[in-house]
C-alpha positions as CSV (number, residue, x, y, z in Angstrom):
1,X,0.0,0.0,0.0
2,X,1.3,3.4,-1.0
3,X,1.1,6.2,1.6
4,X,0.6,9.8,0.7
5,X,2.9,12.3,1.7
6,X,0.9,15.2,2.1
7,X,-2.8,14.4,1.8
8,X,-5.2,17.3,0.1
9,X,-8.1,18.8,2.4
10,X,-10.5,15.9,0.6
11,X,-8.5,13.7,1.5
12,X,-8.4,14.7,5.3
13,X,-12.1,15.3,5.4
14,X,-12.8,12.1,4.7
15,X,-10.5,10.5,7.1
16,X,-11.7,13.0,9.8
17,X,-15.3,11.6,9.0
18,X,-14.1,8.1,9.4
19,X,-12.9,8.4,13.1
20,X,-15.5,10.4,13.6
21,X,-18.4,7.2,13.1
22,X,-15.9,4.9,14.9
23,X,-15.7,7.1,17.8
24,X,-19.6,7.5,17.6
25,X,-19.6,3.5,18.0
26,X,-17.4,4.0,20.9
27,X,-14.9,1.1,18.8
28,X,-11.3,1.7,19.7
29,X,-8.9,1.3,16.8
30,X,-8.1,-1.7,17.1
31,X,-11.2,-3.3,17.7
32,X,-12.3,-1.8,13.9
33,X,-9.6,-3.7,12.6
34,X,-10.6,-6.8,13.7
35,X,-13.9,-6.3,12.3
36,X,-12.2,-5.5,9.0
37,X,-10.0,-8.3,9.3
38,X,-6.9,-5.7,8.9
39,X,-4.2,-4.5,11.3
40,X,-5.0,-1.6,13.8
41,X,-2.1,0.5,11.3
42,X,-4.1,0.3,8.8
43,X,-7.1,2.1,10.2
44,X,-4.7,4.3,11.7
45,X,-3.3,5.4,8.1
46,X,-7.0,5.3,6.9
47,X,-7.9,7.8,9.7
48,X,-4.9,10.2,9.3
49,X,-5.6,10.7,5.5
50,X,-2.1,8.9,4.4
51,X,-3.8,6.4,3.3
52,X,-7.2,5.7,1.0
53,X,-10.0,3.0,1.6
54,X,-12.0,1.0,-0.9
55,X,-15.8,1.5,-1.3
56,X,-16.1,-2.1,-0.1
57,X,-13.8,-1.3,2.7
58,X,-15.8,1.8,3.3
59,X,-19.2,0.1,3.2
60,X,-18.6,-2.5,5.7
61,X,-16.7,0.0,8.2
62,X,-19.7,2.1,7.9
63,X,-22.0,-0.8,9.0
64,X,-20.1,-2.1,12.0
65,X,-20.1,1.6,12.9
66,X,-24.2,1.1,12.5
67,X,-23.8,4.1,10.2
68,X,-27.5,4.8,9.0
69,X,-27.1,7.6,7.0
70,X,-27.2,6.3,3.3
71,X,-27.1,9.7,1.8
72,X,-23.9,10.4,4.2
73,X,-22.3,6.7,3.3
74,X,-22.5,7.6,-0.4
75,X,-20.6,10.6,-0.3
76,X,-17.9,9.3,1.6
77,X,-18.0,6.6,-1.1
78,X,-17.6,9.2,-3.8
79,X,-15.1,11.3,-1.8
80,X,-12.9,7.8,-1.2
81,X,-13.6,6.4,-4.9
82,X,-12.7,10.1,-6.8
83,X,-9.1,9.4,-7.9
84,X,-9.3,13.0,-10.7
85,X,-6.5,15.1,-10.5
86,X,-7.9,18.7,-10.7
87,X,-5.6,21.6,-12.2
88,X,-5.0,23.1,-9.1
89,X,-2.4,19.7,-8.2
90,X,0.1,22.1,-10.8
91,X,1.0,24.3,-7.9
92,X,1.8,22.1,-5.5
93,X,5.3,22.4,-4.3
94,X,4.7,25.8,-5.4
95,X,2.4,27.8,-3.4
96,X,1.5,26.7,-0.1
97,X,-0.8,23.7,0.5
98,X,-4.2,25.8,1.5
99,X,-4.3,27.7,-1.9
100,X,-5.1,24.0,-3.5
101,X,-7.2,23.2,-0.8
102,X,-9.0,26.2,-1.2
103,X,-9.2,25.5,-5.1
104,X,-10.2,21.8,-4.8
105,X,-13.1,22.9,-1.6
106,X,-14.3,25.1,-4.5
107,X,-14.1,22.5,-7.0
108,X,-16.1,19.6,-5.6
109,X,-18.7,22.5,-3.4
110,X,-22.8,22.1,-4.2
111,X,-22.7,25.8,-3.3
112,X,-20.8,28.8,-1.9
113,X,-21.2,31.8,0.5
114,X,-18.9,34.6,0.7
115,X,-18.8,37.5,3.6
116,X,-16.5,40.3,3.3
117,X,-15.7,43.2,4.7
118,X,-12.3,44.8,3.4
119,X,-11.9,43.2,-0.2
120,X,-14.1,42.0,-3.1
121,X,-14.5,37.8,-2.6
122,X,-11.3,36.2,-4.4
123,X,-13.8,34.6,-7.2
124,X,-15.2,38.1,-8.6
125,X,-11.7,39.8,-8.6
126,X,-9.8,41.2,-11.9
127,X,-6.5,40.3,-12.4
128,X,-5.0,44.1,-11.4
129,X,-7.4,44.2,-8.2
130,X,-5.5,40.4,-7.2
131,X,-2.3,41.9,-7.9
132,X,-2.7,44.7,-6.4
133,X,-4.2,43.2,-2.9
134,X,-1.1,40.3,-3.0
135,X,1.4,43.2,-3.6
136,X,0.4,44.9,-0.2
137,X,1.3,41.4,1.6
138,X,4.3,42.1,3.9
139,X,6.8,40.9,4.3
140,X,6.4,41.7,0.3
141,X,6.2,38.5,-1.9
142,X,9.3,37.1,-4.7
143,X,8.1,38.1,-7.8
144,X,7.4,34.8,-8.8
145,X,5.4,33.9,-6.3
146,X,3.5,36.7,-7.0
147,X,2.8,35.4,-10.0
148,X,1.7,32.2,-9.0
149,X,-0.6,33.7,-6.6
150,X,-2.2,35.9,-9.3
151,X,-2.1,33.5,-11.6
152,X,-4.4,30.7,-9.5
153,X,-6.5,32.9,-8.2
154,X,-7.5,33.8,-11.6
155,X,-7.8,30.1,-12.4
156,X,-9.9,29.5,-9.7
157,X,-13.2,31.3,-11.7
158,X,-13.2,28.5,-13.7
159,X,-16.1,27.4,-11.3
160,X,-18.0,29.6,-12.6
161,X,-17.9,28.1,-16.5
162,X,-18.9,24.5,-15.9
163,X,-21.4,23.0,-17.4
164,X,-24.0,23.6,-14.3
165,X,-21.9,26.1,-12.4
166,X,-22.9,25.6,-8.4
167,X,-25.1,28.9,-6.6
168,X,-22.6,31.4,-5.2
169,X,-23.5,34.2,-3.5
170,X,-21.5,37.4,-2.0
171,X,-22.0,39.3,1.1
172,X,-19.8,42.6,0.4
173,X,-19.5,45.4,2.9
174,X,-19.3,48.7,1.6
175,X,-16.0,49.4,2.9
176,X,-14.8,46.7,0.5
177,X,-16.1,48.4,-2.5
178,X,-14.7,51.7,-1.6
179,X,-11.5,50.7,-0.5
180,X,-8.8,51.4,-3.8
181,X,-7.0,48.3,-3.6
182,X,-4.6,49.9,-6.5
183,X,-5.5,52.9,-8.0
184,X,-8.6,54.5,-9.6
185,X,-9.0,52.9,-12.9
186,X,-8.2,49.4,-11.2
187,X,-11.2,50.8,-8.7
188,X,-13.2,51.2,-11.8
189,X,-12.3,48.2,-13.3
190,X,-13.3,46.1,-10.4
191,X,-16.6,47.3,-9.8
192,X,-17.5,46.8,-13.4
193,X,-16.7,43.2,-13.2
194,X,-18.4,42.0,-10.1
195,X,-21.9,43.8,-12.1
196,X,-20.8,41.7,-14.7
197,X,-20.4,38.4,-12.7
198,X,-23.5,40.0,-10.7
199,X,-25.9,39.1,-14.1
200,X,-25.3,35.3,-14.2
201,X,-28.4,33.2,-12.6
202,X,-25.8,31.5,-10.5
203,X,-24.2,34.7,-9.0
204,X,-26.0,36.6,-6.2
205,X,-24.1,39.8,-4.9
206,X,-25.5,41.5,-1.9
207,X,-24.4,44.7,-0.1
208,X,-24.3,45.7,3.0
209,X,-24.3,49.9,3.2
210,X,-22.6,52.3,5.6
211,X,-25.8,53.8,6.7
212,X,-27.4,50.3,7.9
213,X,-28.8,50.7,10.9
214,X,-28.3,48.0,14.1
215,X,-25.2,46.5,12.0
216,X,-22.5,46.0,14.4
217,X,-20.0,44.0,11.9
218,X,-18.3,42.6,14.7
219,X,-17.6,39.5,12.2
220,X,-15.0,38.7,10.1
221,X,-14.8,37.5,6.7
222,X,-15.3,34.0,6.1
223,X,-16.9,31.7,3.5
224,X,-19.1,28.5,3.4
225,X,-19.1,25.4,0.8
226,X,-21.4,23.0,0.8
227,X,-20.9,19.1,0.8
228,X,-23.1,16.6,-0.9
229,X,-25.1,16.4,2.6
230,X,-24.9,18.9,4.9
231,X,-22.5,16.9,7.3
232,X,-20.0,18.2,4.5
233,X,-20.2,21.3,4.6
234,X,-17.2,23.6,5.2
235,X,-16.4,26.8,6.5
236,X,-13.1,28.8,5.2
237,X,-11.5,31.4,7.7
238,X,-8.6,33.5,6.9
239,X,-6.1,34.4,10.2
240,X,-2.9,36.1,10.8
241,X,-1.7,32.6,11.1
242,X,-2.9,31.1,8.4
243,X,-6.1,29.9,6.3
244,X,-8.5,27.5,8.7
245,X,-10.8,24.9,7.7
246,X,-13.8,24.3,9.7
247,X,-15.8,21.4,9.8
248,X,-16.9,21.1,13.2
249,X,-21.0,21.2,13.3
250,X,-21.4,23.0,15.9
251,X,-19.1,25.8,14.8
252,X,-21.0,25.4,11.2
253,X,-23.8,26.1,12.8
254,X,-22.9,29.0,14.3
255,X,-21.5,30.6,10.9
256,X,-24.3,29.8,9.0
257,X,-26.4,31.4,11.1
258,X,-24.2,33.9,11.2
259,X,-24.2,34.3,7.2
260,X,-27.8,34.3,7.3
261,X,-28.0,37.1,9.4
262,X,-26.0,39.5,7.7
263,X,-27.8,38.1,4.6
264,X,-31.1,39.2,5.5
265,X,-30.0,42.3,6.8
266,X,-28.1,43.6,3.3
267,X,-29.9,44.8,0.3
268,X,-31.5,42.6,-2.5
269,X,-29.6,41.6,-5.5
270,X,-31.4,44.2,-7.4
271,X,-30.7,47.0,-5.0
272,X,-27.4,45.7,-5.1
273,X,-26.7,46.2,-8.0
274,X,-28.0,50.0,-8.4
275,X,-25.8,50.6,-5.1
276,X,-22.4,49.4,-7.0
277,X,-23.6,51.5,-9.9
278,X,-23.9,55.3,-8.2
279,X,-20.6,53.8,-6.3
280,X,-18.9,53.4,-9.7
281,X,-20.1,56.4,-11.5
282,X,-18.8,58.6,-8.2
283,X,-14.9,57.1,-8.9
């Protein structure tokens, strides 16, 4: 059996999920291996993502852990089974490992949610708005990498030209649109796009004004992805530390709600959209 050195977020998910129903069963390790007729290791490697599982192997582990779930068991199945290598897997060893995590969450997502607050959502940004927001990083980025960051991110919209692209919607705070990440025309430039991205079926942008009253934006920006069931789902949320995954229910819970919150409080699509317009034409 070959081990994976550095297993994608997928990958992890599903492993997570896996020792997640055994310790639901209250089955030790060990004790799932003898009802697989394998070595404890191997469950071991299973649950820490080094190592993939077989539907059959996945089936029968699912049952001893008197999984019910059949919508749940399938798309584990699917996530175990999927061996596609998607076009973010060309930057790996070159930009670091969240950016294709990131890009493959994306990827595989029955939806997506974006709140923001600062900058426009990574999916509706032109290439001089990206470039722009990278080159204020400190400590500044090598050119090169720069142009690796630039260069995925930009790859990344290709979500939105599949054949049945998934619903994304976009929570944007005022602030974000107003803020000159670069100079005017870039400004210009950006605003034009997201009403441009704003016209597809699939793309819902809301905004959330200055003068809002009871708004306390005490949040910070984050985004959801939904899974084939809702136990999938996953919440993205960017630190000073890094990019964190969240997959814990509770916590999803309490970001959805979140999401929905500042949802219902900020304007309709079409007053949206007439918002970004006087914003534009005042640049």
């Amino acid at each position: 059996m070959v081990l994976r050195r550095e297993p994608t977020a997928r990958q992890m998910r599903l492993a997570i999920e896996l020792r997640r129903l055994r310790d639901a069963a209250g089955l030790s390790a060990m004790e799932a291996a003898t009802l697989l007729g394998t070595h404890r290791v191997q469950i071991s490697h299973i649950e820490s993502g080094i190592a993939g599982v077989s539907e059959e192997r996945l089936r029968r582990l699912a049952a001893h852990y008197s999984c019910t779930d059949e919508a749940f068991v399938d798309a584990l199945v699917v996530m175990a089974t999927d061996r596609a290598r998607g076009w973010w897997e060309e930057y790996r060893g070159s930009l670091p490992t969240p950016f294709l995590d990131l890009a493959e969450l994306e990827h595989y997502s029955t939806y997506r949610c974006d709140l923001e607050f600062l900058f426009i959502p990574g999916l509706l940004q032109t290439e001089d708005y990206s470039r722009a927001a990278f080159s204020s990083r400190v400590p500044e980025l090598p050119h090169e990498e720069l142009d690796l960051r630039v260069r995925h991110r930009m790859h990344r919209k290709a979500v939105f030209d599949a054949p049945k692209p998934a619903p994304y919607e976009a929570v944007i705070h005022e602030a974000a649109l107003r803020i000159r990440v670069g100079d005017r025309a870039i400004a210009r430039a950006q605003l034009a796009r997201v009403l441009e991205l704003s016209e597809a079926d699939h793309i819902t942008v809301r905004v959330i004004p200055f003068d809002l009253d009871g708004f306390g934006g005490t949040w910070s920006p984050m985004m959801l992805a939904g899974g084939d069931v809702s136990k999938l789902d996953t919440a993205v949320r960017d630190a000073p530390h890094g990019t964190g995954f969240i997959d814990s229910e509770a916590q999803l819970n309490v970001l959805r709600t979140v999401f929905r919150t500042v949802r219902d409080v900020s304007l309709d699509r079409s007053r949206s959209r007439d918002f970004i317009q006087r914003l534009a034409k005042e640049l």
